[in-house]
C-alpha positions in Angstrom: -26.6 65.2 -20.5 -29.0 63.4 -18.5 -28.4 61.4 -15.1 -27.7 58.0 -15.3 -28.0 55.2 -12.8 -24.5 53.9 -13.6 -23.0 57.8 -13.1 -20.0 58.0 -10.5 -21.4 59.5 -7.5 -19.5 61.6 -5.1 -20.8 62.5 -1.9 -19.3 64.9 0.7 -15.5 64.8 -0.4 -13.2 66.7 1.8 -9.6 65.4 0.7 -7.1 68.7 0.8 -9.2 71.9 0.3 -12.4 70.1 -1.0 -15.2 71.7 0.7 -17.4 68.6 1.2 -18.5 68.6 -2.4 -21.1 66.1 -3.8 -20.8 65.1 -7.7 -22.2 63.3 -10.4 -19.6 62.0 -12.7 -21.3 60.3 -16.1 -19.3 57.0 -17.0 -17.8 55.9 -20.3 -17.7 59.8 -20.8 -14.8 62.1 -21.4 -14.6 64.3 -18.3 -12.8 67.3 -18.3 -11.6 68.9 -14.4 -10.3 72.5 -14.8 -9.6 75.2 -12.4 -6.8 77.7 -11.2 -4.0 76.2 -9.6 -4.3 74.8 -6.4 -8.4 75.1 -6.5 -8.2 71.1 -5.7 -8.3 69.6 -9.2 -5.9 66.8 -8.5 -7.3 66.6 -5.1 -10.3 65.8 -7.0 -8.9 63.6 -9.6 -5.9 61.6 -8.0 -6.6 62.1 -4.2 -10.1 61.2 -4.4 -11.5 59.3 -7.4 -7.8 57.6 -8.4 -6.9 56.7 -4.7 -10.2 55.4 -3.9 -10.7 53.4 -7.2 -7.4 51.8 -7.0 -7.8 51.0 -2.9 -11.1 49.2 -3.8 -9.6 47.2 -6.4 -6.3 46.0 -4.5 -8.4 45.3 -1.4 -10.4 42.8 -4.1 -7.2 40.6 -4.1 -6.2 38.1 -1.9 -4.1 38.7 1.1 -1.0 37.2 -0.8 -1.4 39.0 -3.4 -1.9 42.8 -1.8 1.1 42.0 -0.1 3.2 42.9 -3.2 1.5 45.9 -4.0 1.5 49.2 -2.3 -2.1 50.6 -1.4 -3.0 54.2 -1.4 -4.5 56.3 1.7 -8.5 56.3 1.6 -9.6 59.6 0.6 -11.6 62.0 3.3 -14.8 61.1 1.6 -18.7 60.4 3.0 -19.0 57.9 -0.1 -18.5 57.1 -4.2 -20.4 54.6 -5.9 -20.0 53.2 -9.2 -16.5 53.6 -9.2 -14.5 51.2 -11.9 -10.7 50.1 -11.3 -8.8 53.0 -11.9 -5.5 53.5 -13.6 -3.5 56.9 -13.2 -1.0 58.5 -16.2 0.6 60.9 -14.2 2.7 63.6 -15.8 5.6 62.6 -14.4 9.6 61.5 -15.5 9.9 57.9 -17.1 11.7 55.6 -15.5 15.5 56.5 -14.8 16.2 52.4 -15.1 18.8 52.6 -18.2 17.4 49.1 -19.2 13.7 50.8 -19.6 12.6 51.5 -23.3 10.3 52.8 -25.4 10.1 49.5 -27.1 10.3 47.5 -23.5 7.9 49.6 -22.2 5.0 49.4 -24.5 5.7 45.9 -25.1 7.0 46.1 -28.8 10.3 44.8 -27.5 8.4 41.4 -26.1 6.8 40.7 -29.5 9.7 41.0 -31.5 11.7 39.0 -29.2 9.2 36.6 -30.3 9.2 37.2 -33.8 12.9 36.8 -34.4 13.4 33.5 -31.7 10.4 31.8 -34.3 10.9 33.5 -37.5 14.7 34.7 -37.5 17.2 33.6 -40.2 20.6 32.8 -38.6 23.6 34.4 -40.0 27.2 33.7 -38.8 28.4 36.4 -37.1 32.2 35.8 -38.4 31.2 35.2 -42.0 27.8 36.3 -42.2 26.4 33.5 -44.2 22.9 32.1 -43.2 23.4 29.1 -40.9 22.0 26.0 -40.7 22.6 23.2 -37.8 25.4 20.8 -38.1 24.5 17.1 -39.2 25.9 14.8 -36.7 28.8 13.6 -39.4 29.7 17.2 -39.8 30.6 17.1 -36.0 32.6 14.0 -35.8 34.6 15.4 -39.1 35.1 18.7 -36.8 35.8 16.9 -33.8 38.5 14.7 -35.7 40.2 17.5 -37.4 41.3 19.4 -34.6 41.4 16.4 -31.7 41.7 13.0 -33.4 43.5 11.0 -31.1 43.5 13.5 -28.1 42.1 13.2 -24.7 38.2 15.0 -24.8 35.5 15.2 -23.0 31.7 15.3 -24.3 29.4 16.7 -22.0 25.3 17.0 -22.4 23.6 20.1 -21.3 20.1 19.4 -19.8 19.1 22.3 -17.8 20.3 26.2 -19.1 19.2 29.0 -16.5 16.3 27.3 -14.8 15.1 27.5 -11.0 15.0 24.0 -9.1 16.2 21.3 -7.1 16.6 19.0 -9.8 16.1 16.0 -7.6 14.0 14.5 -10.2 16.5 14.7 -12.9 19.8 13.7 -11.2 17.4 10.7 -10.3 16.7 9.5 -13.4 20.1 10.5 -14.6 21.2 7.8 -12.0 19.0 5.1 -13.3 19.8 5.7 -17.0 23.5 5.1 -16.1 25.3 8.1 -15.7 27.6 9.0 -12.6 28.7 12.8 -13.3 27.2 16.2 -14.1 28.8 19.5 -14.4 26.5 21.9 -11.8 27.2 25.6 -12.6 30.5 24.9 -13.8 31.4 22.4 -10.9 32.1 18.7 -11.7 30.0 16.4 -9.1 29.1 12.9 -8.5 25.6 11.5 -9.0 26.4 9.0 -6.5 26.2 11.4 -3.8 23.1 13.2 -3.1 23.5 17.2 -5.0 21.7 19.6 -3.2 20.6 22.5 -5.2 18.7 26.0 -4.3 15.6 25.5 -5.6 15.4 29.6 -5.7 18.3 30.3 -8.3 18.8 29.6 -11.5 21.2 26.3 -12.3 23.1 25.1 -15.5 23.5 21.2 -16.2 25.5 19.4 -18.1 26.2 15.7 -18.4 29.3 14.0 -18.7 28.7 11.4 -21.3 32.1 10.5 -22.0 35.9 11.1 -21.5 38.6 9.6 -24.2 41.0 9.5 -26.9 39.1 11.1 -30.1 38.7 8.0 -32.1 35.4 7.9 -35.1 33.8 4.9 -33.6 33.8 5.5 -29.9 33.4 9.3 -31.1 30.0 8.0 -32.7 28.7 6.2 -29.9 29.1 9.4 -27.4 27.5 11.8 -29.4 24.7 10.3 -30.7 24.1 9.8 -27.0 24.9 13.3 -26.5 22.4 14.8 -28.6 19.8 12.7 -27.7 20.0 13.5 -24.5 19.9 17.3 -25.1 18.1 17.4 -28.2 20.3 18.0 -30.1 22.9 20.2 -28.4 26.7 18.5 -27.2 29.8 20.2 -25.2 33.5 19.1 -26.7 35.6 19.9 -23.4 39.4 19.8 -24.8 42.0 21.1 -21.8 40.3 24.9 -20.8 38.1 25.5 -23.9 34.6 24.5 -24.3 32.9 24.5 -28.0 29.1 23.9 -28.5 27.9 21.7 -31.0 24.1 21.9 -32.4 22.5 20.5 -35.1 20.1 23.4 -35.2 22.6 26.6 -35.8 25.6 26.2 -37.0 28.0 27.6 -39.9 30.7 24.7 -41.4 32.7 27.2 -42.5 33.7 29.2 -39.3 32.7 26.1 -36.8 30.5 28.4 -34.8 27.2 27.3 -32.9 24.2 28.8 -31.7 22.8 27.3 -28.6 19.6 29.0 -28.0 17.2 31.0 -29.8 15.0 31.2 -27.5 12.8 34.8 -26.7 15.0 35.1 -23.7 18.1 35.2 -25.7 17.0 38.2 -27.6 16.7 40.2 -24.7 19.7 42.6 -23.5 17.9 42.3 -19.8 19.0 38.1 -19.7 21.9 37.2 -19.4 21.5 34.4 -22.0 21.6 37.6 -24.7 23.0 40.4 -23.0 26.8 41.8 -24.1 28.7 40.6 -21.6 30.6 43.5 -21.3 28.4 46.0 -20.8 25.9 43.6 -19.3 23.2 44.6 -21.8 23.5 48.8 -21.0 25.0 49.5 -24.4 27.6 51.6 -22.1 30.5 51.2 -20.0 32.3 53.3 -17.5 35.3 54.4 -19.0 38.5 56.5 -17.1 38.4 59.7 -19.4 42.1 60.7 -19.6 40.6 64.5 -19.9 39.5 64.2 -16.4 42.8 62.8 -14.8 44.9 64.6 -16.6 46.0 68.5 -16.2 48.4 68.4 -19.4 49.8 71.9 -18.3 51.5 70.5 -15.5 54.8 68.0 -15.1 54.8 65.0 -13.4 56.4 66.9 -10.5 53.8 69.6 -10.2 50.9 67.4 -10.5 49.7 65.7 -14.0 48.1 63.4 -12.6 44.9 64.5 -11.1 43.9 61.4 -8.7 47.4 60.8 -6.8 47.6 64.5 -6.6 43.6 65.0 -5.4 42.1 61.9 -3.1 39.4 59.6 -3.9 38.2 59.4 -0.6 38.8 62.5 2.5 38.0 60.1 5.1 41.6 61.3 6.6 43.2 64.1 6.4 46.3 62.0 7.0 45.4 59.2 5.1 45.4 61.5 2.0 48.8 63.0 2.6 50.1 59.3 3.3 48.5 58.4 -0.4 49.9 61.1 -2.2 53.2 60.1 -1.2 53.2 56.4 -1.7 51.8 56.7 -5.0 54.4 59.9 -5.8 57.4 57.6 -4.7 56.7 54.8 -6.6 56.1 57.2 -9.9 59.2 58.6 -9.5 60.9 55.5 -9.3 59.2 54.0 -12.3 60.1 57.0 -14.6 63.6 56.6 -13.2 63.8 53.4 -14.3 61.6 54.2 -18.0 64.3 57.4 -18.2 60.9 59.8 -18.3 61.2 63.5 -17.5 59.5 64.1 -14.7 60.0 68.2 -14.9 58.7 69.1 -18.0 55.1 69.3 -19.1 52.9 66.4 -19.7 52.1 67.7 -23.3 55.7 67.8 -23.8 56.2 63.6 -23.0 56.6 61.5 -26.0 53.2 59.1 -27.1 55.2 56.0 -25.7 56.3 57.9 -22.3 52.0 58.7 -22.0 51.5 55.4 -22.4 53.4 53.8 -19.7 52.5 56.4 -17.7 48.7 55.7 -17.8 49.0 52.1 -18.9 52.5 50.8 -18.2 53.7 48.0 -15.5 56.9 47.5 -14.0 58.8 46.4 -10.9 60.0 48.5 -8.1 62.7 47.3 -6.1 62.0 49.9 -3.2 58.0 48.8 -3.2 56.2 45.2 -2.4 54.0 46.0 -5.6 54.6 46.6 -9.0 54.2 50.5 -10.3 50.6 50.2 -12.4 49.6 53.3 -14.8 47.3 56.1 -13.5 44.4 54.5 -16.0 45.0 50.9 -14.9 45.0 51.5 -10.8 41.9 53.3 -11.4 40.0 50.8 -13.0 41.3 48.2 -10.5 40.3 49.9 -7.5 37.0 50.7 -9.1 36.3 47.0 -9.6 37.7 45.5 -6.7 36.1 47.8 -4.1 33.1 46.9 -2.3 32.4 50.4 -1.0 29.7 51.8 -3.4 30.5 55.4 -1.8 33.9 54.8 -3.5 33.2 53.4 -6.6 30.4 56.1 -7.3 33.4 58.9 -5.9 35.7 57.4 -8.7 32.9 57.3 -11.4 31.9 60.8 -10.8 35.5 62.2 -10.6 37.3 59.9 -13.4 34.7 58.4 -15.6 32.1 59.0 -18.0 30.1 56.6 -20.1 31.1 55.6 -23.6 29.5 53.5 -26.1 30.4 49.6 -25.4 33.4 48.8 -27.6 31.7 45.2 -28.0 28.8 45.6 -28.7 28.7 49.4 -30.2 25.7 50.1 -28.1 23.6 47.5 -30.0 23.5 45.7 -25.8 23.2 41.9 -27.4 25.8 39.4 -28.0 26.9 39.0 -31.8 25.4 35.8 -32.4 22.3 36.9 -31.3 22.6 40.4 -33.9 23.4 37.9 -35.9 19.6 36.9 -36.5 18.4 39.0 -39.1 14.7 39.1 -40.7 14.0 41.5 -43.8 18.1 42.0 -43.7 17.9 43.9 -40.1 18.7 42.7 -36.5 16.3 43.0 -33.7 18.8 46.0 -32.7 18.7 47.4 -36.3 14.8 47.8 -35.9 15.3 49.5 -32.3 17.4 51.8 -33.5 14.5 53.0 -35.9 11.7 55.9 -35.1 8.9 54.6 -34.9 7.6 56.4 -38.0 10.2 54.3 -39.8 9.6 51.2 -37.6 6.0 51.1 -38.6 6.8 51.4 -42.8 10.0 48.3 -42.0 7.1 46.0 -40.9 4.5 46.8 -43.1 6.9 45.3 -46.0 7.6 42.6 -44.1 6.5 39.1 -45.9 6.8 35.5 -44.8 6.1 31.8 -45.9 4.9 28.8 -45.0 4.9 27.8 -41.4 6.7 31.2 -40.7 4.0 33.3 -41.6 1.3 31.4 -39.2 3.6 32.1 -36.3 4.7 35.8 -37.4 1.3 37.4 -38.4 0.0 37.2 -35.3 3.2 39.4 -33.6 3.3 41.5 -36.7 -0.4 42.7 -36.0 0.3 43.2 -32.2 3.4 45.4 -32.8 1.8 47.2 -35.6 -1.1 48.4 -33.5 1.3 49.5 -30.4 3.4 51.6 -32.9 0.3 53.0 -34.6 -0.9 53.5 -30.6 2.4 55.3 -30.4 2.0 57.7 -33.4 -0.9 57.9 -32.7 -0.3 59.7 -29.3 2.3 62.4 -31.6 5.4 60.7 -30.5 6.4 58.7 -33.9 9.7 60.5 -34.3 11.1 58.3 -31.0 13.4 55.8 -31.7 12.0 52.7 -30.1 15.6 51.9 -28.6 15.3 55.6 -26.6 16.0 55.2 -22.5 12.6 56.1 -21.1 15.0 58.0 -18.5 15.6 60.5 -21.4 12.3 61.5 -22.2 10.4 64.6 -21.1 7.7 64.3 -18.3 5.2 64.7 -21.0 6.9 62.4 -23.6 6.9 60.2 -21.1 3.0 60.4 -19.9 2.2 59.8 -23.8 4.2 56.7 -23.8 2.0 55.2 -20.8 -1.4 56.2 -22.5 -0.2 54.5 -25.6 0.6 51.3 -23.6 -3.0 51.7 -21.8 -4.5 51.9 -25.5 -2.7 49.1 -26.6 -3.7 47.2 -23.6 -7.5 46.9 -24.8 -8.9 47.3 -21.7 -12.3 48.2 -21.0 -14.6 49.2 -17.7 -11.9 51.4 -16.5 -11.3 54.8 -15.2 -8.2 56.6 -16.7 -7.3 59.7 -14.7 -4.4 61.8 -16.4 -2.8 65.0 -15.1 -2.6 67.6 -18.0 -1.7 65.0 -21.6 -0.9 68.0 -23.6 1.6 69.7 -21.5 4.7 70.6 -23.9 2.7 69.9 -27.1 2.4 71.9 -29.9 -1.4 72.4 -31.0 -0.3 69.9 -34.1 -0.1 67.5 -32.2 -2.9 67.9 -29.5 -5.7 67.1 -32.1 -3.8 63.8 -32.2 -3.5 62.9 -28.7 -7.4 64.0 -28.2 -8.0 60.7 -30.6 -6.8 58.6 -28.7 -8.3 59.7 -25.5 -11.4 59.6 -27.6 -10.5 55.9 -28.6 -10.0 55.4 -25.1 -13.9 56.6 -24.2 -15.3 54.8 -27.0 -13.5 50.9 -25.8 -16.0 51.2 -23.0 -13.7 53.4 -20.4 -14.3 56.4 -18.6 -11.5 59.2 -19.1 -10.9 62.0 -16.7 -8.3 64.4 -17.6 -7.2 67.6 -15.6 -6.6 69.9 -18.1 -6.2 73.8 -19.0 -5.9 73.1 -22.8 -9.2 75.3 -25.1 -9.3 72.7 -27.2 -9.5 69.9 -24.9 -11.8 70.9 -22.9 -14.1 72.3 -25.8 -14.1 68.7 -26.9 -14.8 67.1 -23.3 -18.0 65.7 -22.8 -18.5 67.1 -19.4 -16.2 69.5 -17.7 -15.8 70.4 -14.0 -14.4 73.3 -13.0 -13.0 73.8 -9.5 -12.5 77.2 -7.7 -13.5 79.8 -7.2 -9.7 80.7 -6.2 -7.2 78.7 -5.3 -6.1 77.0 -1.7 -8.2 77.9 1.4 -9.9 80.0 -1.6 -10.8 77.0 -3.8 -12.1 73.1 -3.6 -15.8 74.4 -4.5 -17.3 72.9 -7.3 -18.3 76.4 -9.4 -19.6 74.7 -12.7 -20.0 71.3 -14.1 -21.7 70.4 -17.3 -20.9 70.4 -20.8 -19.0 72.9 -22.7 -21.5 74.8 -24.6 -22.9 75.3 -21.2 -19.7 76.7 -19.6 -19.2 79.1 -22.4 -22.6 80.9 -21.3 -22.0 80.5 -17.5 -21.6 84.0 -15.8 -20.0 81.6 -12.6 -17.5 80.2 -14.8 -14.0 81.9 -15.2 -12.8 79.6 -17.3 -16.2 80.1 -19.3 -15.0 84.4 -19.0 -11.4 83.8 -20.2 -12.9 81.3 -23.2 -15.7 84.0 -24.5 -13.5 87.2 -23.8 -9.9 86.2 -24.5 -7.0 88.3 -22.1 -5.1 90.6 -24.4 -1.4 90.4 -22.3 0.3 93.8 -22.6 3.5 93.6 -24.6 6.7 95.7 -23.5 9.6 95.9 -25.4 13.2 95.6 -23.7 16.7 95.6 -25.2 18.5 92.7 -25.4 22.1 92.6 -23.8 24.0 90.9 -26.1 23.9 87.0 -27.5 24.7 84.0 -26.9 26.0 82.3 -30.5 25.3 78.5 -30.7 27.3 77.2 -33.7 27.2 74.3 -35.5 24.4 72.5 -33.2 24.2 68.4 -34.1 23.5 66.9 -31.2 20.2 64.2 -32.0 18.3 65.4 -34.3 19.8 69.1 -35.3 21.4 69.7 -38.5 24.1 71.6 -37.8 21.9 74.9 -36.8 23.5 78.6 -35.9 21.4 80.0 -33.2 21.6 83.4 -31.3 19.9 83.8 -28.4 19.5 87.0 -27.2 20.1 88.3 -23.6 18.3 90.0 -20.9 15.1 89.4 -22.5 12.3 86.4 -22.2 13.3 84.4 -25.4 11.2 81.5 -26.2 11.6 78.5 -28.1 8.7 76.9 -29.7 8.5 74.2 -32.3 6.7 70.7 -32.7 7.2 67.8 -30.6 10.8 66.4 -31.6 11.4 69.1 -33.0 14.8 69.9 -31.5 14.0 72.0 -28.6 15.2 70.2 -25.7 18.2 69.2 -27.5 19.2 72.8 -28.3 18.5 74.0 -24.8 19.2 71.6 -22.5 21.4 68.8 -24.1 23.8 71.9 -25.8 23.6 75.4 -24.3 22.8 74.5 -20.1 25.1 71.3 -19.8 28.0 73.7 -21.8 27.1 76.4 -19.2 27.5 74.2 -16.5 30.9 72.8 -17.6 32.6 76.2 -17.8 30.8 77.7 -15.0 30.8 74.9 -12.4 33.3 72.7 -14.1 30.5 70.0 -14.9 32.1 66.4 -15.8 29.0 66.0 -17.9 29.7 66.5 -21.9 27.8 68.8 -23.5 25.7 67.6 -26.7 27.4 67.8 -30.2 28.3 71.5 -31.8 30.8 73.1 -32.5 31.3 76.6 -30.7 29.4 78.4 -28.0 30.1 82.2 -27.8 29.4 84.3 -25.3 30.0 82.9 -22.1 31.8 86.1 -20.6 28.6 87.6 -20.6 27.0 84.9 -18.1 28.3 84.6 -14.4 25.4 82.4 -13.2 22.5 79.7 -14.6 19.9 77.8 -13.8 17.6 74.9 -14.6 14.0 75.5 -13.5 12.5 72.5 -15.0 9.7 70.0 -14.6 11.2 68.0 -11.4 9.1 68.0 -8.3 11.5 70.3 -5.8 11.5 67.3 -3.0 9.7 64.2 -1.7 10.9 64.0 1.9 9.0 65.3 4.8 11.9 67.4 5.7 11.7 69.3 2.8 
């Protein structure tokens, strides 16, 4: 490959263990670094090239703008020149952010939030007929049914979630006649002057009228009502409040929808999150397994928390608890006639329930007795110390699925929206593999297709990005905190292909890691499609095939540490394979035969009825005392099988984990282990103590 004037030039780099090496990097090229460990690839790649390109480019911005972003050191370097913007894909963990997603992350969430606020058909979520908005007769008929002659209140929302002062509006609010508003649920005059913080987010509503529900007067309010809000009225009666629209509405059930707006289809807002689960699709639940030793009486110590502290601030202070929460048990199941001598297995359905759940006055106590279950979750929830509340979680609690929302994390009006007959949750809940066929069939008219064509072919490309990158078997509603390090890289080069950038440098740290060699051929695409947009990709890589594709490889060495950080080849592959310097070059023409010994296993470990994810109720015996491996292709099953089953059941019987294991149905075996542990992808520690 010949020298070009545009090439990234390298002069004298001495970052780590680089020996003040000079190098000519060709551009819009894909450049493979290789080299033992530790011989200064990433030194190279992240250290130098990364934190130099992405220093230059964030010292480009303006003085406001760096402020907000972190800037890396400058590399020990004489020079570089030609150096684009650079963008790492590190292999590293996704985010542990429960709200992050495969579909959030890549963007495919943002489109379809899109798609279904402009293209949506509205079903009720009581009756689940399509919904239309209410004529304004078919409100007054409401209205009168329920509250003809009554005292009401019709209010005028004007502002839902926005920032500002709203000086403006309460202004012109004055001038068009009006003297009250409802601010974030508070009732003020407009005759005074409301001061708002311009930095948070405000609700509005306008009090057009209070009266007695008559048709005429009824008329006159709401017509004002909706014109005001366009189209969109508040009937206050006593406590409740009931929206009107004449945009969503079903007759039938007298239900409303008040905004379809992109922001309502997202579980991160709270204008479409569950409320109860705030949009996680879990809550923290007491687990009556964990607070409960059902082998034991109420005398001897059932119950787990008043018998253990929550907090061992005090040595006294738990002795003190113990007692105050003993004494006023024993007086409630006085009073309930409960056993407190024999087992807790042994106490009748109704006498657990109280227990955990019941109320009831104490005459020798201020307070009421409360069950176990209930004085856990109030202390968890009224607390302000976090160390307490996370103490409570980790001893009491584990997550379920949201009874409210089943896990689908939007409200049910929102799920309510359906396009081809599925909810914008129903389609998250897909693989992408399946995702990608569900749109494909998707067909609109009209108006609706001009708006949803346009999203269609964005979130078909991302998908095909992400199938494209072997990771189609994902569901797109998957926590990006759940993936592997490598799952997790792919996911960020699909996003980077979908972006449609060009002029860039891409730096990734070893793509293939963890995939099977179906799946590499794949992944080498789309790096390919990356060179080919006008980028420059530089990959550190130990993968034959990868690098037999590259362009131009460097290799690093010759050993590794004070050893390495000499550049010992660079050109293109057909080049390295004849190089006598090269030991990559050596291991590539003369492949290492590794000596195989055979060793007697000690026994199994029998894995029955594995379901958890993906497995289909597999038996697997895995032998002992000997290196077993587990191979299959991406998605496969293996991570399931190994660490979602077999460690996190190993750690609940030998270090009484509170963590579930994943779904089977026996593990036998476990006499045979006294000790395990998880070597895994983590880095070992980030602080300089460490």
């Amino acid at each position: 490959m010949k020298n070009s004037a545009d090439d990234i030039v390298i002069v004298r780099a001495r970052t780590h263990n680089l020996k003040g090496i000079n190098l000519r990097i060709p551009k819009n090229r894909f450049v493979v670094i290789c080299g033992l460990s530790g011989s200064g690839k990433s030194s190279l790649a992240f250290d130098t090239l990364y934190a130099e390109g992405q220093r230059r480019y964030v010292e480009s911005l303006s003085a406001y703008a760096r402020q907000f972003l972190g800037q890396l050191q400058k590399p020990d370097v004489e020079s570089i020149s030609n150096l684009s913007p650079a963008i790492a894909i590190e292999e590293k963990g996704g985010s542990a952010n429960p709200r992050s997603t495969v579909a959030t992350s890549t963007e495919i969430h943002d489109f379809m939030r899109v798609l279904f606020a402009r293209a949506g058909i509205p079903h009720c979520p009581k009756c689940g007929r399509v919904i239309k908005g209410f004529s304004p007769d078919e409100i007054i008929s409401s209205i009168l049914s329920s509250h003809e002659g009554k005292e009401i209140e019709l209010r005028s929302n004007v502002a839902s979630g926005k920032k500002g002062a709203f000086a403006e509006l309460f202004l012109k609010l004055r001038k068009e006649g009006f003297s009250s508003v409802v601010v974030d649920g508070k009732p003020c005059d407009l005759v005074g002057e409301i001061e708002l913080d311009k930095k948070k987010k405000h609700d509005i509503s306008v009090i057009i009228d209070r009266f007695r529900a008559g048709k005429e007067r009824l008329t006159d309010s709401l017509n004002a009502a909706l014109a005001l809000s366009g189209g969109v009225c508040e009937l206050v009666a006593g406590k409740t409040v009931k929206v009107f629209s004449v945009h969503h509405a079903c007759v039938r059930c007298g239900l409303s929808i008040k905004d379809l707006s992109p922001r309502a289809f997202s579980f991160n807002s709270p204008y479409g999150a569950c409320p109860e689960c705030t949009g996680l699709g879990e809550v923290m639940k007491v687990d009556e397994e964990l607070v409960i030793n059902p082998d034991f009486s109420l005398s001897d110590g059932a119950l787990i928390p008043w018998y253990r502290p929550i907090t061992t601030r005090s040595h006294r202070w738990v002795h003190s608890a113990r007692g105050y929460y003993h004494g006023k048990l024993e007086e409630a199941c006085a009073l309930m006639n409960i056993p407190m001598n024999i087992k807790w297995q042994k106490l009748s359905k109704k006498q657990r329930d109280f227990v955990l759940h019941g109320t009831i006055p104490l005459s020798n106590f201020s307070s009421p007795y409360k069950g176990l279950i209930t004085s856990i979750k109030e202390r968890f929830s009224s607390t302000e110390s976090d160390f307490v509340r996370e103490e409570i979680a980790h001893l009491y609690m584990r997550k379920q699925i949201c009874p409210v929302c089943s896990g689908k994390r939007l409200k049910d009006e929102i799920l309510a929206v359906k396009i081809g007959g599925e909810s914008i949750a129903d389609i998250c809940d897909m693989s992408v593999s399946d995702a990608k066929k569900f749109f494909l069939t998707l067909s609109f008219d009209g108006s609706a297709a001009q708006i949803a064509l346009p999203l269609l072919k964005e979130i078909n490309s991302r998908l095909n990005f992400i199938s494209g990158v072997g990771l189609d078997y994902l569901t797109l509603a998957r926590t990006t905190g759940t993936l592997s390090r490598g799952e997790a890289q792919r996911i960020r080069l699909a996003t980077q292909i979908g972006s449609g950038l060009s002029g860039v440098l891409y730096v990734l740290d070893e793509p293939t890691i963890g995939l099977h060699q179906k799946d590499i051929y794949a992944l080498m695409k789309n790096l390919m499609k990356l060179r080919d947009t006008g980028n420059s990709v530089c990959v550190v890589e130990h993968e034959e095939a990868v690098m037999l594709a590259a362009d131009w490889i460097i290799e690093l060495g010759p050993g590794a540490g004070a050893l390495g950080g000499e550049v010992v080849f660079e050109g293109t592959p057909a080049a390295m394979l004849k190089s006598p310097e090269s030991l990559t070059g050596r291991y590539l023409r003369n492949p290492v035969v590794v000596k195989k010994s055979k060793k007697q296993n000690k026994g199994f470990i029998r894995i029955k009825g594995a379901k958890q994810f993906n497995l289909k109720n597999i038996d697997v015996d895995i032998p002992l005392g000997v290196f077993t491996c587990v191979t299959g292709v991406s998605g496969s099953g293996k991570s399931t099988l190994l660490d979602e089953i077999l460690m996190k059941a190993l750690r609940k019987k030998l270090y009484d984990s509170k963590e579930p294991p994943g779904s089977h149905d026996s593990i036998e075996g476990f006499e045979k282990i006294d000790k395990a542990l998880v070597i895994d992808q983590s880095p070992i520690g980030r602080t300089p103590r460490s």
